[in-house]
C-alpha positions as CSV (number, residue, x, y, z in Angstrom):
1,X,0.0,0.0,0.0
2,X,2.7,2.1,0.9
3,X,4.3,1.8,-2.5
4,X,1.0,2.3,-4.3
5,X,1.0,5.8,-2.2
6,X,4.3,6.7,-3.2
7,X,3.2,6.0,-6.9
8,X,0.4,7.7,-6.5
9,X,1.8,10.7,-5.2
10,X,4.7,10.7,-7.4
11,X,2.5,10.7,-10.4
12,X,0.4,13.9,-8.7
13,X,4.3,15.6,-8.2
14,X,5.5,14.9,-11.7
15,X,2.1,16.0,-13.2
16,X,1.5,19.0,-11.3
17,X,5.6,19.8,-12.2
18,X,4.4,19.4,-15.7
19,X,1.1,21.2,-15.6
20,X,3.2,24.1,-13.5
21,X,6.1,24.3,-16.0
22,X,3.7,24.1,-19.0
23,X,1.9,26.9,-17.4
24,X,5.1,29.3,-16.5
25,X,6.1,28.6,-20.4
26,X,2.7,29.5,-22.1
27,X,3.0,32.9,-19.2
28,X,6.1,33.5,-20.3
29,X,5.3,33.3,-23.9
30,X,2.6,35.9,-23.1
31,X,4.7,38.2,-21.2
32,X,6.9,37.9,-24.1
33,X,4.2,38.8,-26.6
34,X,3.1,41.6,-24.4
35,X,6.2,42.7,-23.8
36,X,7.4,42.3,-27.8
37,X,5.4,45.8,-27.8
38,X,6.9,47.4,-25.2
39,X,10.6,46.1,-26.7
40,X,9.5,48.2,-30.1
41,X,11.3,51.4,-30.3
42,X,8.7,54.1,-28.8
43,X,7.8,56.4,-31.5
44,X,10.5,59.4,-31.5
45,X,8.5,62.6,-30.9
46,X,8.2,64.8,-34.4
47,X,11.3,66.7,-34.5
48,X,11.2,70.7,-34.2
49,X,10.3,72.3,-37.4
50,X,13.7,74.3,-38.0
51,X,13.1,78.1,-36.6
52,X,13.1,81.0,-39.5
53,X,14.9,84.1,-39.0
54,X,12.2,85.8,-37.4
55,X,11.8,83.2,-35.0
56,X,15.8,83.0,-34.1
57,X,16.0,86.5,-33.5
58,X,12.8,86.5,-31.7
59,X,14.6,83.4,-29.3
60,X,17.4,86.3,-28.6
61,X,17.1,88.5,-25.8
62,X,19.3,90.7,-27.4
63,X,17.3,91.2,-30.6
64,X,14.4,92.6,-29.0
65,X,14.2,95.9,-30.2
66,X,15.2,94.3,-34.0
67,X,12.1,91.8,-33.4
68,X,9.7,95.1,-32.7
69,X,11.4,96.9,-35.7
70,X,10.4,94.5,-37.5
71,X,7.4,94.0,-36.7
72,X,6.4,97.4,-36.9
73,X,8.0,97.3,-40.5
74,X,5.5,95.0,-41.5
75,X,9.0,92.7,-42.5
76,X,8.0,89.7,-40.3
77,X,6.1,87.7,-43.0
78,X,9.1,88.5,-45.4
79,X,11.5,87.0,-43.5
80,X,9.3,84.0,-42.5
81,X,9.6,83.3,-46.4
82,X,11.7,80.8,-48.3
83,X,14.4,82.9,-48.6
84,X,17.4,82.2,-48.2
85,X,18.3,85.8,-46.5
86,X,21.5,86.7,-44.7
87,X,20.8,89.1,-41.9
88,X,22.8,91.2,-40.3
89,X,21.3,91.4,-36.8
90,X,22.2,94.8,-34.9
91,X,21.7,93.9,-31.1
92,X,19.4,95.9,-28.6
93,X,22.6,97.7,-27.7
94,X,23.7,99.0,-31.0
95,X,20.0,100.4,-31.0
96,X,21.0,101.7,-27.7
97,X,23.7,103.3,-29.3
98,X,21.2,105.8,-31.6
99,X,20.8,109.5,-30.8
100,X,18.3,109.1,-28.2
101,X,14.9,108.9,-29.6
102,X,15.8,107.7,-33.1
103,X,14.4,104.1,-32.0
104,X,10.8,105.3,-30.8
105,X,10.7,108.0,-33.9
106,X,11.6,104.9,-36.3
107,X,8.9,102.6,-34.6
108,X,6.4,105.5,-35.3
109,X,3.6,104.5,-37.7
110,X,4.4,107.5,-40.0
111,X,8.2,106.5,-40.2
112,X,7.6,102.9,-41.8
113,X,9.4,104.0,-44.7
114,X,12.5,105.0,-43.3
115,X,12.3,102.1,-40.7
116,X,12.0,99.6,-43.4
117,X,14.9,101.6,-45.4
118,X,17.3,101.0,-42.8
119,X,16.0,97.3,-42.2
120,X,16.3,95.8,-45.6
121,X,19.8,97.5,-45.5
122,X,21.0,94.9,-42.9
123,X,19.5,92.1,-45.2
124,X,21.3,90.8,-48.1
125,X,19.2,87.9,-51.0
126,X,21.2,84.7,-50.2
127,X,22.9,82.8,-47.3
128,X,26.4,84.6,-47.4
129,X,28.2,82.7,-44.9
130,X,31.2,84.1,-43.1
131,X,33.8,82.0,-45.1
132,X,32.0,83.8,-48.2
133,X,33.1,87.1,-47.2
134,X,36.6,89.0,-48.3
135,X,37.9,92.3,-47.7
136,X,36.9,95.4,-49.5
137,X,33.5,92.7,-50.7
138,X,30.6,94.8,-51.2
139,X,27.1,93.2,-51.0
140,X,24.1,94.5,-52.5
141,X,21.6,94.7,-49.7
142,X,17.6,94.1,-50.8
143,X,17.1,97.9,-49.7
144,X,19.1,98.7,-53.0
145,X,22.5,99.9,-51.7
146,X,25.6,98.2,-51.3
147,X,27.4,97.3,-47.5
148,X,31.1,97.5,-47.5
149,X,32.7,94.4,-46.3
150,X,36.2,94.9,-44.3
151,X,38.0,92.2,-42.4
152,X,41.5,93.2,-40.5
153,X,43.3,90.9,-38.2
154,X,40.7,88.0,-38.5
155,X,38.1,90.5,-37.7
156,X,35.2,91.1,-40.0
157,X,33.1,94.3,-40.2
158,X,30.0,95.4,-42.0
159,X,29.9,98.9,-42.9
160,X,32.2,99.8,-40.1
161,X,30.0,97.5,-37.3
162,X,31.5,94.7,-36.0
163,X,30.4,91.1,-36.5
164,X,29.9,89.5,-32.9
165,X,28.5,86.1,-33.9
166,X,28.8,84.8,-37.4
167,X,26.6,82.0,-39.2
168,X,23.8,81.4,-37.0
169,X,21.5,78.9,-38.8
170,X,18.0,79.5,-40.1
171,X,15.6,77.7,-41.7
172,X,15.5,80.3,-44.7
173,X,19.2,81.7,-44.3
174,X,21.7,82.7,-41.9
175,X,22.3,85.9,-39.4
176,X,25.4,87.6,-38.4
177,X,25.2,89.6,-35.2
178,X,26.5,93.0,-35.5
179,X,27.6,95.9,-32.8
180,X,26.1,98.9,-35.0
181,X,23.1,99.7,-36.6
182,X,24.6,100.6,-40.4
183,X,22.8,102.9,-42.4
184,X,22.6,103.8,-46.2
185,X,24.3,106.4,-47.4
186,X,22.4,109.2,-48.5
């Protein structure tokens, strides 16, 4: 009797082992299946559309007062466009550096003409990197007029203004920062 207990329960051991191992196999094989989603690469997030002049300037602190000038030009849908444009971006201290009241008489409504003027003389058709640049260059700006290009001891300057940052990508161009506001000559 005792050995047909020992059978007996060695049959219920080795079955429930089976039944247990077939059942930790067919779980596994569905945590693998759940998890062969999970194991997927995650979907990458859509990349940042690449930011326009308008919008890199705007992303300066120091191109403020640009950003309103421009604005107030009515340029900021022109330099949204396809381009490509090379800017040269005066910063909110070259604006500084006006007669006082120049800025606030240029933002006037009245003064658009002049304001835009003196804007689309910082802004040349084509992305003119700083490699593209020689001494004595002169670009034609799309106000019409030409800036001087002078470069002296590695340094390069528009118009007399000095280039503080060169090549900052855009979507529809590239921008130079520059110390002075240049003007055309009258």
């Amino acid at each position: 009797m005792k050995k047909k207990f020992f059978s007996f329960l060695t049959v219920v051991v080795l079955s429930s082992s089976i039944f247990i191992a077939c059942n930790n196999e067919a779980e596994t094989k569905s945590a693998e299946d759940s998890t062969s989603v999970s194991k997927e690469e995650p979907m990458a997030p859509p990349a940042e559309a690449p930011k326009d002049i308008v919008d890199v300037a705007a992303a300066s602190a120091d191109h403020s007062t640009l950003v309103a000038a421009v604005k107030a030009a009515g340029l900021v849908e022109t330099l949204k466009g396809a381009g490509p444009f090379t800017v040269f971006a005066p910063t909110n201290a070259a604006f500084n550096a006006l007669p006082a009241g120049t800025v606030d008489g240029l933002l006037k409504p009245e003064n658009k003409a002049d304001l835009t003027s003196i804007l689309t003389y910082h802004v040349v058709a084509g992305a003119v990197k700083a490699a593209d640049l020689k001494d004595g260059q002169k670009v034609k700006t799309v106000q019409g007029a030409e800036l001087t290009v002078s470069i002296k001891d590695g340094k390069v300057m528009i118009d007399g203004a000095n280039v503080t940052a060169a090549d900052l990508a855009a979507s529809n161009g590239v921008i130079h920062v520059i110390d002075a506001v240049v003007t055309p000559k009258k």
